[in-house]
C-alpha positions, 0 to 999 in steps of 0.5 A, a space after each residue: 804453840 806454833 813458831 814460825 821462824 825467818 831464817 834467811 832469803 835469796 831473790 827467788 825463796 825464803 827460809 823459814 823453820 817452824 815448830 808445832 804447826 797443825 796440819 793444813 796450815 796456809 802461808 801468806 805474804 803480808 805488805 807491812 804497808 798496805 796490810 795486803 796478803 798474797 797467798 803463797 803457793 807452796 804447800 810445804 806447812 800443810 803437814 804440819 809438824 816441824 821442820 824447814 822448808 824453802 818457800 817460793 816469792 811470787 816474782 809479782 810482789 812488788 819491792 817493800 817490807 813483808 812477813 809471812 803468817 802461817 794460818 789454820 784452814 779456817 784462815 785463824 792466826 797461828 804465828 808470822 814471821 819477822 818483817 823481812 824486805 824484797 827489794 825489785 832491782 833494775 838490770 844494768 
């Protein structure tokens, strides 16, 4: 069974751990609110397996509460991640 894990994030990246994925599997940003999903550009699940791996946050998505979801090519449920929160401050 996939596992997709959170592990930590900075402003720029996430942190995730992941066990048994299949080849090909596609990473989404989810909006916990809207229900909104962003693919990510990082490829780094696609050769499946297990492994960590640094995933970039698209500096487009706006602050609020996301997970990530690992899907199959076909676009099918794999596993997601916890909620975790990017929060956009103010320079000051």
């Amino acid at each position: 069974m996939p596992i997709l894990d959170y592990v930590s994030q900075t402003a720029d990246t996430l942190r995730v751990t992941y066990v048994d994925m299949p080849a090909g599997t596609e990473v989404v940003f989810v909006d916990t609110t809207s229900g909104a999903k962003t693919p990510s550009p990082s490829s780094a699940l696609r050769n499946g397996g297990n492994g960590s791996a640094d995933i970039a946050i698209d500096p487009a998505l706006p602050a609020a509460g996301y997970y990530l979801l690992a899907q199959g090519s076909g676009g099918q449920y794999l596993a997601q991640t916890v909620t975790f929160y990017i929060r956009r401050g103010r320079a000051g």
